[in-house]
C-alpha positions in Angstrom: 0.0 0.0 0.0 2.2 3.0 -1.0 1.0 6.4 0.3 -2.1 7.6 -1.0 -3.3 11.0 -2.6 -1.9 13.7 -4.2 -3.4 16.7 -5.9 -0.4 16.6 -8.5 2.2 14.9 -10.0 5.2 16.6 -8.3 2.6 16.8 -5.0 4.9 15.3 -2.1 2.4 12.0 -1.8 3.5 11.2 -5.2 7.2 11.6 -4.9 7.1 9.5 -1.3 5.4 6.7 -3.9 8.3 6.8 -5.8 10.8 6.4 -3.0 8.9 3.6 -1.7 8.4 1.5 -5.0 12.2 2.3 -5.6 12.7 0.9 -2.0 10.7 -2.3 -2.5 12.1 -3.0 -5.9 15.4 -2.8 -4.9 14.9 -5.4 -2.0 12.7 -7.8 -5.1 16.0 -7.4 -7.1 18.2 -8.1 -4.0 16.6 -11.2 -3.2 15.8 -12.4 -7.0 20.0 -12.7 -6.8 20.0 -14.5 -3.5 17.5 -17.2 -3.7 16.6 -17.4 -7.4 12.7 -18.3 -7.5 11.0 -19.7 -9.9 8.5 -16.5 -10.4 7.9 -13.9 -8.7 4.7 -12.0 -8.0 4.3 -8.7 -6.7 1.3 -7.2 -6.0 -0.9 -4.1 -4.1 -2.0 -0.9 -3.9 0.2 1.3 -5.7 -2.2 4.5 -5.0 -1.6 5.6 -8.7 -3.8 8.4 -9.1 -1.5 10.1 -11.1 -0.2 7.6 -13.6 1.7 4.5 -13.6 4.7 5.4 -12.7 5.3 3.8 -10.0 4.2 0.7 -12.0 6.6 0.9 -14.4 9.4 1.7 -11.4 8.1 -1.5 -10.2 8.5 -3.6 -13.9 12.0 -3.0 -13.2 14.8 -2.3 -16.0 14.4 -2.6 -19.6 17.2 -3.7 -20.0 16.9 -6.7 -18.1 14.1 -9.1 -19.3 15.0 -11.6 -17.3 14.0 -9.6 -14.4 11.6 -7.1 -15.8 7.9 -7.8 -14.1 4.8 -7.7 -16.5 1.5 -5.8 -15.4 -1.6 -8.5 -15.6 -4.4 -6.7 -17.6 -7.7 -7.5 -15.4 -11.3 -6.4 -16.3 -14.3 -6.2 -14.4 -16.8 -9.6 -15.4 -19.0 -6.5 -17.4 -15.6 -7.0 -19.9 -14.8 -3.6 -20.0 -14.3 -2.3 -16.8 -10.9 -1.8 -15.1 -10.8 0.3 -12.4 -9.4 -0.7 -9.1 -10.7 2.4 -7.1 -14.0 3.2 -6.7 -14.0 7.2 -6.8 -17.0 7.8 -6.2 -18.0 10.6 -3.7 -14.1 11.3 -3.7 -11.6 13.9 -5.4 -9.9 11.1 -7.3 -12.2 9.1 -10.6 -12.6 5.3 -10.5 -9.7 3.9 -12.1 -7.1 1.2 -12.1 -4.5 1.7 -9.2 -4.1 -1.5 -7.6 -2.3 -4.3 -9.6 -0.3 -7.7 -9.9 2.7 -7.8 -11.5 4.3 -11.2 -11.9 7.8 -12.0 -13.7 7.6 -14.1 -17.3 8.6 -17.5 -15.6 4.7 -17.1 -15.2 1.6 -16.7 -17.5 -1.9 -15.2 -16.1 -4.7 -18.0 -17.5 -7.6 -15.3 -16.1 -7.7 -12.3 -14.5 -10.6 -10.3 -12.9 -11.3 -7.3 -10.8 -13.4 -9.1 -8.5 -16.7 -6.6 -8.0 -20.6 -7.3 -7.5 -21.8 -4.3 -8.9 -20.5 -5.5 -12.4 -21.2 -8.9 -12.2 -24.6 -10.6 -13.8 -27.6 -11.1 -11.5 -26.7 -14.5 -12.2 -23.6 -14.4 -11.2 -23.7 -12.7 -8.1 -26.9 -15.5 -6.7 -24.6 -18.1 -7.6 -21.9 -16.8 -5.6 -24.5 -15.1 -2.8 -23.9 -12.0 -3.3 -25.9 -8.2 -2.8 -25.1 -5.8 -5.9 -24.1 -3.4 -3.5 -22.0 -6.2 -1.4 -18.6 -4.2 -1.7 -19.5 -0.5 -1.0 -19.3 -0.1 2.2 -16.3 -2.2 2.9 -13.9 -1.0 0.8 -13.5 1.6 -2.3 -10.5 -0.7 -3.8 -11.9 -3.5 -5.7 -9.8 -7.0 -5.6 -7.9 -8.5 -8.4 -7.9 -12.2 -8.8 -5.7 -13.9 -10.9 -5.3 -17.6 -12.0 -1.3 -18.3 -13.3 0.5 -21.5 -14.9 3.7 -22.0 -15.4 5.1 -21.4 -18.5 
């Protein structure tokens, strides 16, 4: 969960963000060299409200594809959906600011954002849910991802 808000993109909240993903991507590098996994995932609430930079801080170097993280493209089960955040009744819009990142040992099968209020009514019976089920517990909306191996 790096630090929320921001009213700009050289606001203090968004330069802490940056510190911190630098932070946390430096220890993902340090111990990608110690242990050698077989994949790695990262993900969370990188608080992006004003672009993806600190994604792409996160996806590493370039010039490194071994190491360089890939950002899983979820939707809502409406299919176009994508948002993360639900803005409503705040100063930032709905939009995509939580994500999984995984490295390319890996391959995402599906990926949602996991959110009643888009499902179908037949979805959300089957599964026992309220339309309204995620409101009041949280504006971020889950993403749920399904990987193999490559």
């Amino acid at each position: 969960d790096l630090q929320c808000c921001g009213d700009s993109d050289d606001s203090w909240e968004e330069k802490r963000r940056h510190v911190e993903v630098r932070e946390i991507r430096t220890i993902v590098d340090r111990l990608w060299s110690a242990r050698s996994p077989d994949g790695v995932l990262v993900a969370g609430d990188f608080n992006a409200v004003h672009g993806l930079r600190p994604v792409e801080i996160m996806r590493g170097s370039r010039h490194n594809a071994a190491r360089r993280l890939q950002v899983v493209q979820a939707l809502h089960a409406n299919g176009s959906d994508r948002w993360t955040w639900d803005g409503r009744g705040t100063p930032f819009p709905s939009r995509p600011i939580d994500f999984v990142l995984h490295s390319r040992e890996l391959q995402p099968l599906q990926a949602r954002v996991f959110d009643a209020e888009t499902m179908t009514e037949a979805d959300r019976t089957r599964m026992g849910l309220r339309r309204d089920q995620f409101i009041t517990q949280s504006q971020h909306r889950p993403v749920v991802v399904d990987f193999a191996w490559r």
